[in-house]
N, C-alpha and C positions, 0 to 999 in steps of 0.2 A: 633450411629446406630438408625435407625427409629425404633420404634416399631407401631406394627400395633392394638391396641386396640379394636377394635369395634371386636373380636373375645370374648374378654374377660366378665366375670360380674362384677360390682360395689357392686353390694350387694346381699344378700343369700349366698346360701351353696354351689354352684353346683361351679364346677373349672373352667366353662367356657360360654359366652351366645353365644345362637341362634343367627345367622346371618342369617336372610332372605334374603337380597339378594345376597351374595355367595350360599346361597342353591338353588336357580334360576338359579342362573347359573349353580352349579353343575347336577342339575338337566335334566336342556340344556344340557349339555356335554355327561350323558346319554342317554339320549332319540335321541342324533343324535347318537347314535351308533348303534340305528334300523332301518330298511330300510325305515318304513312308519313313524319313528321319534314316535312310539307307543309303550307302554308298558303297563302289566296291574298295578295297585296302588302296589300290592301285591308285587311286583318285583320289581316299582324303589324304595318303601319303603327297603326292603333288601338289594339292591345295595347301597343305598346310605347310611344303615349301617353298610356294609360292607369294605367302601370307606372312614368311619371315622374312623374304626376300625384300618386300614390299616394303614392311617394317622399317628394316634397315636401312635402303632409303630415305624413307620419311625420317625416321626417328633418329637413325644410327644404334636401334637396338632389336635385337628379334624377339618373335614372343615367346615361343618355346625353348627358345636358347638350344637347341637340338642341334650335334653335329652333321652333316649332309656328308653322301658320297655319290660321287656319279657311279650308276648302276646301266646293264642295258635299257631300259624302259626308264630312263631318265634319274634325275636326282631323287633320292630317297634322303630320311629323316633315319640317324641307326638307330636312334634308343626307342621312336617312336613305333618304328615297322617291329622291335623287341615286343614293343608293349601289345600289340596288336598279335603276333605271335604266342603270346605267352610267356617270354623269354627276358621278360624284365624283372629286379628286384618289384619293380610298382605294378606289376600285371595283375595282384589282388585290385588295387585301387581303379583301376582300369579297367578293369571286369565287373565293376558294382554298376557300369552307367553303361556298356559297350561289348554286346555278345557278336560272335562271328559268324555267319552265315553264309559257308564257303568260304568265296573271297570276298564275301563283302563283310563290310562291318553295320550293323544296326545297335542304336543308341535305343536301351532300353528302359532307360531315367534320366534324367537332365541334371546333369550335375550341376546347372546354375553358370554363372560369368560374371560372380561379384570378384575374382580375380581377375579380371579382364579391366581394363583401360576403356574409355570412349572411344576412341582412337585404334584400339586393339580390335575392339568388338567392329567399328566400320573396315577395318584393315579385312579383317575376313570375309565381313559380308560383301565388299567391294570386288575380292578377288574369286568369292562365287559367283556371284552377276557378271564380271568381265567374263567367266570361260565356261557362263551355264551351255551355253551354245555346241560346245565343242564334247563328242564323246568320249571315253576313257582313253581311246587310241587316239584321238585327237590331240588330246593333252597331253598326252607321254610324249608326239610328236614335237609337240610344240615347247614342252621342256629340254629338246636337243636341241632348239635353237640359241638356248640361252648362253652366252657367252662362258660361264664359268664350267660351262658343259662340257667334255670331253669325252669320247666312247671309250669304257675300261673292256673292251674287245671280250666280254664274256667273267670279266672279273670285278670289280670294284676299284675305287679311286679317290680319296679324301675329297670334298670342293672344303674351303679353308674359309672361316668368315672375310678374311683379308678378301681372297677372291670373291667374292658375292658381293665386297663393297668397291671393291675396282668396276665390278663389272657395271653396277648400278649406277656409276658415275659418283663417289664416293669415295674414290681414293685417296685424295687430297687429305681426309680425314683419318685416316687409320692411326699415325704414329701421334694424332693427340689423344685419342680415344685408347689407345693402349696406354698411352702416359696413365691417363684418367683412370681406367680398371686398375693399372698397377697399382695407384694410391689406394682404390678403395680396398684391395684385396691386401696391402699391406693395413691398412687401420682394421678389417673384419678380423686380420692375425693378432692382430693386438688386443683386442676385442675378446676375443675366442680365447688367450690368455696362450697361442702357440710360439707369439714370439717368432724369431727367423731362426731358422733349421739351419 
């Protein structure tokens, strides 16, 4: 069986790394579910941690592999709300499909979602149909209820994949699935030719 690596990290602590360009895509996958292909940051920042969360669940893996911190307007994505900023190494790449318009972001090419999974691509589209309903205040609302939620009182607050998978009713899983990543992040060292530091 193939494994798909570039989800995964090599070193550090986190169980998993950022993928820029499945978040491009994921992001496309979004943003075409509006009629003007327009959202504000505020909202595909939530969808799109709403979409990992989901994942995780289902799958036991996220798509954008994107660290989360609770913020006051709910959990944020850090590298993605960078990219959307400007403030990422990948903001070139992220700028060829996604210009900013105030706060909103509009997708101005479609970067396609042949990085995307079946599975990944309904992950998305499921969690814009469940919360087309709700408006951007609505949805921030409704990301404080989420249990791995906690108010950082005007500052910020790591949420930990561990947490996201406790809370989804996935905890049971964590200490195999960390087994699991440590193997593979030890065979990609070996691989890469780094050996153990």
């Amino acid at each position: 069986m193939l494994i798909d690596t570039t989800h995964f990290m090599t070193k550090g602590t986190e169980m998993f790394r950022f993928d820029l360009h499945k978040t491009i895509h994921a992001a496309g996958v979004l943003l075409q579910c509006e009629p003007e292909h327009c959202m504000s940051r505020m909202r595909l920042l939530k969808l799109l941690y709403l979409a990992d969360r989901l994942a995780l669940k289902q799958t036991l893996h996220p798509i954008t592999g994107d660290s989360a911190c609770a913020m006051n307007n709910g959990p944020v994505l850090s590298q993605t709300y960078d990219l959307i900023k400007g403030e990422h190494a990948g903001a070139d790449a992220w700028a060829e499909h996604f210009n900013n318009e105030g706060y909103k972001v509009k997708m101005v090419s479609s970067p396609g979602r042949d990085l995307l999974s079946k599975d990944e691509i309904r992950i998305l589209k499921a969690v814009c149909d469940e919360h087309r309903e709700r408006d951007d205040w609505d949805l921030s609302e409704y990301t404080h209820t989420l249990p791995e939620y906690s108010d950082p009182n005007g500052s910020s607050r790591p949420i930990t994949f561990e947490q996201i998978l406790q809370a989804v009713g996935k905890g049971d899983c964590i200490s195999e699935l960390r087994s699991e990543l440590q193997s593979i992040h030890a065979a990609i060292d070996i691989l890469d030719g780094g050996g153990s530091s």
